[in-house]
C-alpha positions as CSV (number, residue, x, y, z in Angstrom):
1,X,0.0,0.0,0.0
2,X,1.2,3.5,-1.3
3,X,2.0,6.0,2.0
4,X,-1.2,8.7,1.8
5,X,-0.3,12.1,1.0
6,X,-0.9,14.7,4.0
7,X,-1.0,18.3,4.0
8,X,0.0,20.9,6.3
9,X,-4.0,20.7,6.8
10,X,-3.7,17.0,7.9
11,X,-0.8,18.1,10.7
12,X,-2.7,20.2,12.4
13,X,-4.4,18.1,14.1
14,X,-2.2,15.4,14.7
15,X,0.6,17.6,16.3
16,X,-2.0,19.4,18.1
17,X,-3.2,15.8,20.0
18,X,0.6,14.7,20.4
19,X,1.1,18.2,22.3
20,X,-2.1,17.8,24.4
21,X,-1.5,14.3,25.9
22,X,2.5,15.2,26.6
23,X,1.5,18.3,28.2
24,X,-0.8,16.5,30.6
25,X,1.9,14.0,31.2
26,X,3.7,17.0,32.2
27,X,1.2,18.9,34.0
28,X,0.4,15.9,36.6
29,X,3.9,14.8,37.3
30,X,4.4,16.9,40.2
31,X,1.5,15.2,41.6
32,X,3.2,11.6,41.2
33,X,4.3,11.3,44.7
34,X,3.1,8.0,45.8
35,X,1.9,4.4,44.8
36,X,-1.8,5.5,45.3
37,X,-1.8,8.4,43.2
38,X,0.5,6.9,40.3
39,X,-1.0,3.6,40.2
40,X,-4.8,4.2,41.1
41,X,-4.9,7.5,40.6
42,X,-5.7,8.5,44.0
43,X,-9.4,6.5,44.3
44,X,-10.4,10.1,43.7
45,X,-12.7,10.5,40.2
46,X,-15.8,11.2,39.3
47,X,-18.0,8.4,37.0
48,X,-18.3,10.4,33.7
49,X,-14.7,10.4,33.7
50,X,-14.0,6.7,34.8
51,X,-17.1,5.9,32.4
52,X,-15.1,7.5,29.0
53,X,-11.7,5.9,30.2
54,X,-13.7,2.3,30.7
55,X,-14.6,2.4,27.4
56,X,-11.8,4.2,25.7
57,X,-9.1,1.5,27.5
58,X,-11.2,-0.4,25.6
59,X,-11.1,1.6,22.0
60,X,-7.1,0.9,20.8
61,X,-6.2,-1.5,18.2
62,X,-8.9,-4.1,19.7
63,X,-11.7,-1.8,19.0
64,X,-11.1,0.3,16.0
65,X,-8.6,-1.6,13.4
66,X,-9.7,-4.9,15.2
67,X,-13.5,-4.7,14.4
68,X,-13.1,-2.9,11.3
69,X,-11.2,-6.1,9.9
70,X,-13.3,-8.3,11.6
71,X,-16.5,-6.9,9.6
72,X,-14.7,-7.0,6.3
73,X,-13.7,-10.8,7.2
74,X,-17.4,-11.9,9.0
75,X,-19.3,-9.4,8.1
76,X,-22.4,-8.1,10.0
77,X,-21.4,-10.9,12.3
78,X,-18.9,-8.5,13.8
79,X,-22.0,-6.9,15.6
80,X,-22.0,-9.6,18.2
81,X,-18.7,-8.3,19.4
82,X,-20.8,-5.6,21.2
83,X,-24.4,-6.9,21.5
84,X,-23.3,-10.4,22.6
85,X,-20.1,-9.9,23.5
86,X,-19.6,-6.7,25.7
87,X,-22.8,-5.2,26.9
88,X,-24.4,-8.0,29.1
89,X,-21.4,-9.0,30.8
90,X,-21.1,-5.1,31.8
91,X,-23.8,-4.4,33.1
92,X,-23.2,-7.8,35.0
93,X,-20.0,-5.9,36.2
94,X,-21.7,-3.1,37.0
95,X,-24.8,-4.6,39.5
96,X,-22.7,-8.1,40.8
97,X,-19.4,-7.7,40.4
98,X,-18.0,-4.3,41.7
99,X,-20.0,-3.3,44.8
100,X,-17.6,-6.7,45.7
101,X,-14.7,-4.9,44.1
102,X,-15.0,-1.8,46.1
103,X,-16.1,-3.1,49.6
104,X,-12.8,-5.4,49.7
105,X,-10.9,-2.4,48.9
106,X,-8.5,-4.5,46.4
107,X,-5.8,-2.5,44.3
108,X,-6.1,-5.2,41.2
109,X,-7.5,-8.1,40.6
110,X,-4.5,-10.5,41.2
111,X,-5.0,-8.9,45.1
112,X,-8.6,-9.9,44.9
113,X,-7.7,-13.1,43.9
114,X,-5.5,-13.1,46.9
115,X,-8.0,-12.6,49.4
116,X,-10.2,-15.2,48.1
117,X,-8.2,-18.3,47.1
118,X,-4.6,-17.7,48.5
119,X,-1.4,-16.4,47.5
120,X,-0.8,-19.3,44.6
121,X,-3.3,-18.4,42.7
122,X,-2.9,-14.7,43.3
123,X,0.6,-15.7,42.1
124,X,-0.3,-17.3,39.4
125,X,-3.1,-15.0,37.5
126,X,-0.3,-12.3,38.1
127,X,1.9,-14.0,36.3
128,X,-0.7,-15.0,33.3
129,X,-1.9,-10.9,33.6
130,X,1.6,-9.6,32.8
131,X,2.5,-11.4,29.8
132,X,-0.9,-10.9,28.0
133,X,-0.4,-7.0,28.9
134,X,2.9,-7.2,27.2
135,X,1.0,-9.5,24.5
136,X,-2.0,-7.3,23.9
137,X,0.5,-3.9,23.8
138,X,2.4,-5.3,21.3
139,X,-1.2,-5.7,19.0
140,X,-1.3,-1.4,20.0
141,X,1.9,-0.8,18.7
142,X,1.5,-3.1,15.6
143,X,-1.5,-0.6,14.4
144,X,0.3,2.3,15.1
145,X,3.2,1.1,12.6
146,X,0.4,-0.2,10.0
147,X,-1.0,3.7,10.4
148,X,2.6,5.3,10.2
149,X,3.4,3.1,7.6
150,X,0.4,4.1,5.6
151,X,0.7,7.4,5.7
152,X,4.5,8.3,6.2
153,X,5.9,5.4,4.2
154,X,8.1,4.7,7.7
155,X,9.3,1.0,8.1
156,X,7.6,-1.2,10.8
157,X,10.4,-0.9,13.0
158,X,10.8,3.0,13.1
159,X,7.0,3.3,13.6
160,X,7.0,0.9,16.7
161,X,9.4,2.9,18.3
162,X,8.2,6.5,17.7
163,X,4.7,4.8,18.6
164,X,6.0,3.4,21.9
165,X,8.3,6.6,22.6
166,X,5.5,8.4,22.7
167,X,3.4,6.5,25.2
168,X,6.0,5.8,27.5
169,X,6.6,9.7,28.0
170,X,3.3,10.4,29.2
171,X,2.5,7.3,31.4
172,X,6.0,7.5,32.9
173,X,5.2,11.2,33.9
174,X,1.4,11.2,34.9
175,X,0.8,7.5,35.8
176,X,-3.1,6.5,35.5
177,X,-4.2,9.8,36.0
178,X,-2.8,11.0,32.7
179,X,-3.8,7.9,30.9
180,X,-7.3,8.3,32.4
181,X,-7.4,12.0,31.1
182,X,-5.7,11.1,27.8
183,X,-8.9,8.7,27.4
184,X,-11.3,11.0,27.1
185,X,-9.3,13.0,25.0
186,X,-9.0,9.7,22.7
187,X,-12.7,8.8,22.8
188,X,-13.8,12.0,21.7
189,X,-11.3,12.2,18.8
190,X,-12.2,8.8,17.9
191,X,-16.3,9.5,17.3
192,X,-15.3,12.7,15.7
193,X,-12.5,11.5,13.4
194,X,-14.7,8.0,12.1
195,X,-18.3,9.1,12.3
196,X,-17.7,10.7,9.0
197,X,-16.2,7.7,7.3
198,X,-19.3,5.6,8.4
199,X,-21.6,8.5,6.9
200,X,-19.6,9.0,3.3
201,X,-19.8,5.0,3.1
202,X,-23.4,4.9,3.4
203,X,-23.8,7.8,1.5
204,X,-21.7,5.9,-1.3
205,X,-23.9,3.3,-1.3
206,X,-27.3,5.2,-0.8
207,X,-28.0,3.8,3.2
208,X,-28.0,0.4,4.5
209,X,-29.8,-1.4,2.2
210,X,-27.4,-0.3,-0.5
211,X,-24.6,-1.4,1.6
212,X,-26.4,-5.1,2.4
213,X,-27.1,-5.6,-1.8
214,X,-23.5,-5.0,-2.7
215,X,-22.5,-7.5,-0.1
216,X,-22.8,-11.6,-0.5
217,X,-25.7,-12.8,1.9
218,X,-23.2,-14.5,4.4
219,X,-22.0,-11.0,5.5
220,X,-25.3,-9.3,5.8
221,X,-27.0,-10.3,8.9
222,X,-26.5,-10.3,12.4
223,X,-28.1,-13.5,13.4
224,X,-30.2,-14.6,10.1
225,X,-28.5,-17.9,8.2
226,X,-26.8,-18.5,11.2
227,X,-26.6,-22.2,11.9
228,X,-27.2,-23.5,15.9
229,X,-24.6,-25.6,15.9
230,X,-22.3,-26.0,13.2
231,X,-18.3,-25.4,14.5
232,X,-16.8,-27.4,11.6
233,X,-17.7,-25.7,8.7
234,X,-19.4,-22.1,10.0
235,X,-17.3,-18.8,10.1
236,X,-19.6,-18.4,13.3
237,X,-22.2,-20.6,15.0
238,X,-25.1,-19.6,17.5
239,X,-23.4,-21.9,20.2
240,X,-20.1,-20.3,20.1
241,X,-21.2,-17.1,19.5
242,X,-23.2,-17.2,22.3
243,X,-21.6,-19.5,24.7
244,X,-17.8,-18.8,23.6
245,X,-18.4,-15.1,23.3
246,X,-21.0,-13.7,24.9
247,X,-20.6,-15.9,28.1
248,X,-17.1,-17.0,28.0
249,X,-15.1,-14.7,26.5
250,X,-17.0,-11.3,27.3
251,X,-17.7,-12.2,30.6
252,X,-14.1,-12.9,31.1
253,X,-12.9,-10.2,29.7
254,X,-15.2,-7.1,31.0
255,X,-15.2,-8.7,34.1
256,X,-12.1,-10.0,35.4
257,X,-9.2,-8.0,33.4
258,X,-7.9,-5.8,35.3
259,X,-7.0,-2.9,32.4
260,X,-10.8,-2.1,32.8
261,X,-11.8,-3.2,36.2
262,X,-9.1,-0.9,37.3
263,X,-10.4,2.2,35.9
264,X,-13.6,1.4,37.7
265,X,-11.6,1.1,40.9
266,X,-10.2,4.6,40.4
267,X,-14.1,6.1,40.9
268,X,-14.3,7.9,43.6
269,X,-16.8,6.0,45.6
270,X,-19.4,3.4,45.2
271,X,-21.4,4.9,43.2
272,X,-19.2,6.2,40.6
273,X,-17.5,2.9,40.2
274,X,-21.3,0.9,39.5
275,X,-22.0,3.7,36.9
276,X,-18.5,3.3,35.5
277,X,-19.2,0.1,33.3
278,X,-22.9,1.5,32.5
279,X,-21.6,4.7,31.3
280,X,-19.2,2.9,29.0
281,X,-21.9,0.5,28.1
282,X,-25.0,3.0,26.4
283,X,-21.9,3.9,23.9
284,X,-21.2,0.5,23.1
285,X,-24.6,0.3,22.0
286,X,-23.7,2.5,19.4
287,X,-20.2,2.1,18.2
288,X,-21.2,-0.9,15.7
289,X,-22.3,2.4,13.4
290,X,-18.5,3.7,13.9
291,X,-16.7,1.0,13.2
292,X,-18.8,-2.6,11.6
293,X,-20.3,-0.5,9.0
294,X,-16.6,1.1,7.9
295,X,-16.0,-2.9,7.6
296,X,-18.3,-3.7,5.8
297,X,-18.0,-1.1,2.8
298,X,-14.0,-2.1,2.8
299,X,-15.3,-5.5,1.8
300,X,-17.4,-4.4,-1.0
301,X,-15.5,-1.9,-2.5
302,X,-11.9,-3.7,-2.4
303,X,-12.4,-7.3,-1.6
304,X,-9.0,-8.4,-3.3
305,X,-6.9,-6.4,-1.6
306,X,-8.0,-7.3,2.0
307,X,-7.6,-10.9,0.6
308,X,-4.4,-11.1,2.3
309,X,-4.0,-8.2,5.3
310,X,-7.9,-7.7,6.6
311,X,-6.0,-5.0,8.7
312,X,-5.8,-2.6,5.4
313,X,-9.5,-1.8,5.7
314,X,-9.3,1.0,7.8
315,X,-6.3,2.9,6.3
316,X,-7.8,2.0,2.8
317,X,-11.3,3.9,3.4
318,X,-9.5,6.8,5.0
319,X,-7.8,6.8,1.2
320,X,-10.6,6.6,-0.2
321,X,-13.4,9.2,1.4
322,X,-10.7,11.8,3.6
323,X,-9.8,15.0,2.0
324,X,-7.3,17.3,3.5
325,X,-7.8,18.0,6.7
326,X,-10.4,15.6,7.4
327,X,-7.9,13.4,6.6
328,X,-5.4,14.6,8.9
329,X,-8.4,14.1,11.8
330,X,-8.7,10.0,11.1
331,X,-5.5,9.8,11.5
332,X,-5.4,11.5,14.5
333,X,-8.1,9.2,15.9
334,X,-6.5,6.1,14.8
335,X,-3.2,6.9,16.4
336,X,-5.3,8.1,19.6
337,X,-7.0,4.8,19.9
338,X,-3.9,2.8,19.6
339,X,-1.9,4.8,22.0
340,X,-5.2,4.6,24.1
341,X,-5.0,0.8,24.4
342,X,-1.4,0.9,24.9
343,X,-1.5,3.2,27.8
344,X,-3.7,1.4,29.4
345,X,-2.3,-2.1,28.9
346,X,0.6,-0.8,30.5
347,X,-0.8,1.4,33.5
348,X,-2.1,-2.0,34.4
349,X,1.0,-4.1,33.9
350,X,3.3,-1.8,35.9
351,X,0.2,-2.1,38.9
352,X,0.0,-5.9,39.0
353,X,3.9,-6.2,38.4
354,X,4.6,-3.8,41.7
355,X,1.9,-4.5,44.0
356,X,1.0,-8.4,43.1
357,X,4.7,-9.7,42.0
358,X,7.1,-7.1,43.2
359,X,5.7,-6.3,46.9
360,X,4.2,-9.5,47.4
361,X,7.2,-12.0,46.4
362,X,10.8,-9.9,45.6
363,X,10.7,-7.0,47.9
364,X,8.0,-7.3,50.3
365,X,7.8,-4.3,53.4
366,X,10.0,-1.4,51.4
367,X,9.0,2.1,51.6
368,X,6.2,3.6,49.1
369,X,8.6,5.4,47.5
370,X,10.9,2.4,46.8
371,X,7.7,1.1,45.1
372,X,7.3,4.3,43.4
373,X,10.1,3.9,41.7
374,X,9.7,0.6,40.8
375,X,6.4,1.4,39.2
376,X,7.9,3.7,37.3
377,X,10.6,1.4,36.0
378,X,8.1,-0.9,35.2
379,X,6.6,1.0,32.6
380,X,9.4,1.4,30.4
381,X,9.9,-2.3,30.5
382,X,6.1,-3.0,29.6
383,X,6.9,-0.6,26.4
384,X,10.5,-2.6,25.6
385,X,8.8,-5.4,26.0
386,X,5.6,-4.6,24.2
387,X,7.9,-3.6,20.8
388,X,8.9,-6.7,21.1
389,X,5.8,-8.6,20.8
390,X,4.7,-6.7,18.2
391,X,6.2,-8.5,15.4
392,X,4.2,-11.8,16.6
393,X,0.7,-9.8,15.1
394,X,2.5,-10.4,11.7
395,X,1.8,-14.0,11.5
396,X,-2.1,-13.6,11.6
397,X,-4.3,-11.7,8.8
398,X,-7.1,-10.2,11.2
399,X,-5.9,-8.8,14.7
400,X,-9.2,-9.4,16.1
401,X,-8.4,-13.5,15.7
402,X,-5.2,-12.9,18.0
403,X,-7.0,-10.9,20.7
404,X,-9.5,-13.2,21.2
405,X,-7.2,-15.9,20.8
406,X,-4.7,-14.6,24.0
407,X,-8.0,-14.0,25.8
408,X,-9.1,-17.7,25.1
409,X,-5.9,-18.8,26.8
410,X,-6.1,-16.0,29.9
411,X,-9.3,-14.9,30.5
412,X,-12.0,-17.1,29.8
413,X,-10.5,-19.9,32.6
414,X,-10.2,-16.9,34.8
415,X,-14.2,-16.2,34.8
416,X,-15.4,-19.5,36.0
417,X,-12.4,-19.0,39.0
418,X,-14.5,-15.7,39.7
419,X,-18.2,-16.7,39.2
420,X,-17.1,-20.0,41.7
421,X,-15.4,-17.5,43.8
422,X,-17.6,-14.5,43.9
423,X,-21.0,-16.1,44.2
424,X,-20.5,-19.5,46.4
425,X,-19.1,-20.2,49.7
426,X,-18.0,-23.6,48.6
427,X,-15.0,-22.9,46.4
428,X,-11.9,-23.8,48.3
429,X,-8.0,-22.3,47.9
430,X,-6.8,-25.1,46.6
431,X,-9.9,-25.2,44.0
432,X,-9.4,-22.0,42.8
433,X,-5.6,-22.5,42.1
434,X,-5.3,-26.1,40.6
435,X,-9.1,-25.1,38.7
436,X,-7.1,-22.0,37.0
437,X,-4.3,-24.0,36.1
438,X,-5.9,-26.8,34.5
439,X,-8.1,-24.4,32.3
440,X,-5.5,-22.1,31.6
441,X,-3.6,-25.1,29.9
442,X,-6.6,-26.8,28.9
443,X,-6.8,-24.0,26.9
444,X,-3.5,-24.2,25.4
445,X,-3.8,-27.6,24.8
446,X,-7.0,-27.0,22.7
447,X,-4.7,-24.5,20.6
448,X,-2.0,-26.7,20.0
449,X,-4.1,-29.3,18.9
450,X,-5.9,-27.2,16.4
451,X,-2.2,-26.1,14.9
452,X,-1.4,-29.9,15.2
453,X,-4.5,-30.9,12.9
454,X,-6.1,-33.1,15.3
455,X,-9.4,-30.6,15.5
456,X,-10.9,-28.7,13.1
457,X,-13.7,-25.3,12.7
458,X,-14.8,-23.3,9.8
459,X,-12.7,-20.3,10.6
460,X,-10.2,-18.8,13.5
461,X,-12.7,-17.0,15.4
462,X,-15.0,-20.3,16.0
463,X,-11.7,-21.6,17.2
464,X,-11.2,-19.0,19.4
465,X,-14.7,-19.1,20.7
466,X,-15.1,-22.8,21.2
467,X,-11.1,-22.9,22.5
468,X,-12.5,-20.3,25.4
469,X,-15.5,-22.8,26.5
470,X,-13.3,-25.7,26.6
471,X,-10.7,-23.9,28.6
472,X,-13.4,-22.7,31.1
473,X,-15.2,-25.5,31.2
474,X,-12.1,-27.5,32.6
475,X,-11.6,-24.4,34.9
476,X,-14.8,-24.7,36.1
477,X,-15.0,-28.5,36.7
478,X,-11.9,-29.2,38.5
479,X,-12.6,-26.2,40.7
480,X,-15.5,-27.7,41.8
481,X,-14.1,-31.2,41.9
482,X,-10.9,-30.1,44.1
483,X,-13.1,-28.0,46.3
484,X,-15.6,-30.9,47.3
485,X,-12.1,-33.2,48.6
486,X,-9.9,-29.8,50.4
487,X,-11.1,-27.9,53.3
488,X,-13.2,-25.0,52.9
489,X,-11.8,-21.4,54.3
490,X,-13.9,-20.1,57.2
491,X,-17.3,-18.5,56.3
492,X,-16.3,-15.3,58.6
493,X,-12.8,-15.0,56.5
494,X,-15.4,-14.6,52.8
495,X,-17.5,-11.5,54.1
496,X,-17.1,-8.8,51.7
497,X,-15.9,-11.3,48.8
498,X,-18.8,-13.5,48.4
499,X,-21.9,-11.8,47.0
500,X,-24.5,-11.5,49.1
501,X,-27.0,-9.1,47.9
502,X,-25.5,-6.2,49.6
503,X,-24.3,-3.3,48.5
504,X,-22.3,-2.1,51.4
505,X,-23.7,1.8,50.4
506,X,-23.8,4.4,52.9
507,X,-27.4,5.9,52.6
508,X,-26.9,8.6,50.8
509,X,-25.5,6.2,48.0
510,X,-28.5,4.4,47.7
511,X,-30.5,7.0,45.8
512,X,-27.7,6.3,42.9
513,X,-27.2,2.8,42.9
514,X,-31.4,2.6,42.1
515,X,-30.9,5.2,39.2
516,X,-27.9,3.1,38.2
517,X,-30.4,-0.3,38.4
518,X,-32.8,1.7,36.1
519,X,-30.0,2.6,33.7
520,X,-29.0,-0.8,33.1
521,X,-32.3,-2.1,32.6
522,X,-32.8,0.9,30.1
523,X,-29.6,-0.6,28.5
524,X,-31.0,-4.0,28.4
525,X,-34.1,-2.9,26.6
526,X,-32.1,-1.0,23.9
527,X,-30.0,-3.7,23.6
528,X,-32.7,-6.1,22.3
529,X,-34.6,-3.9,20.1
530,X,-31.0,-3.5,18.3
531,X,-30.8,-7.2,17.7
532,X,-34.3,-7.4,16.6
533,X,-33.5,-4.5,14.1
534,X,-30.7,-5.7,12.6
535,X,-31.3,-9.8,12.8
């Protein structure tokens, strides 16, 4: 692909962003002074904040190039990335999941994990965290060099570094803070820099109807022609869509990785953390419309050339419909959602790698400021070690196959530990930690046989989907199985971690939390009426 001519036009903007989020970094470094306010960012926002930064952690190279590929490869399947695959498990999040969060008080997930099962499986799930940070940054800073690549004609290696360079200055100055703040900045510039590609593509092709005739009728439906149960031969079946991703998968992803739950975490109180997830969820209602439909029209307007790299889509349609200055802007937006992932990928690596590997098994009882600075030199090896793993994205033709791949292996086993944990008094330590294990591997294994030949499914993501059931289901049953031979840990040592229908609000809180109940359920509603629209 030929490098896209900017203008001083197209600059503008993109030097304009770069300034912004290194000038935050700058502004709140002052303020770094300790663990808490570096690595949590003090407990101290408010929820529309938290809310943006939930689902702009969310809007890198996962969201924006991922989904965009995935819809030219899948088609209008790619919608269930969202409506199966995101918003139930949220709001899940949001009613069951973090009034547990917040009343134990945890500083990550690996801590809660702690608290509930032990220090081996604490140990362990820290371990797993770290390398898929380092995993999934790498996928950021692939994007980003796809992006410079495209439209500076720089070589992949050049553009991972000034990508990464870039990133690392503003985390290592401002800590989650500035990669909270940067995330607003990058969800705005990311409606406002696609919104206009999805328009100009249905404009092209005279609304949606258009857009479904030019495509063939495999890739025009959400749910229509869609077998029950079919993993052999269907791109996607009902079954794994809805058991491997919207159960397994999403669950474990929205609701145990700790890149999102810890911007949740950073709310300022119990409130603002339960709105956090439903804030971010009413615009993932919508964000099919920036980023499926942009898919879609790559696949009917250039099939050939997204034959081979499905990743093209995006930087092809900005070729295509971007003018000066508007161009300039979609760039902008693409380099702020891959820097957006990034940041947060490694916000939450350097916080599991101090407090949950660091402080709990090198260098336990130091000074906060020892830790500090630890932190600190954590985050430039999360971005050394991130360009690192960049390269590894090369060896698959859709992004969005990797990602849910590395979550298949991570965390889908870890929601069944949590679901066990969270909601029944049974699980025991040595449950938890042997149940993770096995389904962690389990998972594995069900990869290497696929590569091996000895299993077979229509496409990647079925793979991935059905690779993510098997891997909790092992979870899952030798948790239980473990549990009913080991001893149980004393009911009076699981209040606060096992849900029990309390909130733990103060009474002034509870006026919120029942707005936040109606806000879900107004969610829900929407939720089905867009799968009924678009079947």
């Amino acid at each position: 692909m030929k490098p896209i001519p900017l203008t001083y036009a197209d600059a503008v903007p993109l030097l304009l962003y770069l300034a912004a989020i290194l000038f935050v970094g700058f502004h709140l470094r002052r303020r770094m002074v300790s663990t808490d306010a570096f690595l949590l960012a003090g407990r101290s926002l408010p929820s529309w904040v938290t809310g943006i930064a939930f689902v702009a952690a969310n809007c890198g190279a996962l969201e924006v190039m991922g989904v965009v590929s995935t819809s030219a490869k899948y088609g209008a399947r790619a919608n269930h990335f969202y409506w199966v695959g995101a918003i139930p498990a949220m709001l899940f999040l949001a009613l069951f999941m973090m009034p547990i969060y917040h009343r134990s008080r945890v500083r990550s997930v690996p801590e809660f994990l702690k608290m509930r099962f032990g220090e081996k499986t604490r140990a362990f799930n820290a371990a797993c965290f770290a390398v898929l940070m380092v995993l999934v940054s790498g996928i950021s800073l692939y994007a980003m060099a796809i992006v410079l690549g495209s439209v500076l004609g720089w070589g992949f290696t050049t553009s991972v570094l000034a990508g990464a360079g870039v990133v690392l200055v503003y985390v290592f100055l401002g800590g989650l803070r500035a990669t909270i703040y940067n995330e607003v900045l990058q969800f705005v510039l990311i409606v406002v820099g696609f919104a206009p590609l999805s328009f100009l593509a249905l404009r092209e092709f005279g609304g949606f109807s258009g857009l479904g005739a030019a495509l063939p009728a495999h890739l025009r439906h959400t749910w229509k022609g869609m077998a029950a149960v079919d993993p052999m031969t269907a791109t996607m079946d009902g079954f794994g869509t809805v058991i491997g991703l919207g159960f397994v998968l999403s669950f474990g992803y929205w609701c145990t990785d700790f890149l999102l739950v810890q911007r949740a975490l950073a709310a300022k109180d119990l409130p603002a953390a339960v709105e956090t997830p439903l804030i971010a969820s009413v615009a993932k209602l919508f964000f099919p419309f920036l980023v499926v439909v942009p898919g879609l029209a790559a696949f009917a307007l250039f099939p050939a050339e997204l034959n081979a790299r499905y990743d093209l889509a995006l930087p092809q349609l900005m070729l295509r419909y971007y003018g000066p200055g508007l161009l300039g802007l979609g760039i902008t937006a693409m380099l702020a959602s891959f820097m957006s992932g990034m940041a947060g990928n490694v916000t939450a690596f350097n916080t599991v790698w101090t407090y949950d590997l660091y402080q709990a098994y090198v260098a336990p009882g130091r000074s906060d400021r020892h830790y500090l600075v630890v932190g600190r030199v954590a985050t430039v090896a999360a971005v050394v070690l991130a360009c690192g793993t960049a390269s590894i994205v090369l060896r698959f033709n859709n992004l969005m196959d990797y990602v849910q791949l590395l979550f298949s292996f991570f965390n889908a086993p870890l929601f069944a530990t949590f679901l066990l944990g969270m909601f029944t008094k049974w699980a025991t330590p040595a449950g938890g930690l042997w149940g993770l294990v096995a389904g962690t591997f389990g998972a594995l294994g069900h990869y290497l046989a696929l590569r091996a030949g000895l299993v077979h499914y229509g496409s990647d993501m079925t793979a991935n989907f059905y690779g993510a059931a098997f891997g909790w289901g092992v979870c899952f049953a030798v948790t239980a199985v473990v549990s009913a031979f080991t001893k149980r840990k004393p009911v009076e040592d699981l209040d606060g971690l096992v849900y029990d229908g309390k909130t733990g609000a103060a009474a002034h809180e509870h006026a919120r939390l029942g707005r936040a109940k109606w806000l879900a359920a107004a969610v829900a509603a929407v939720l089905l009426l867009l799968n009924w629209l678009f079947y």
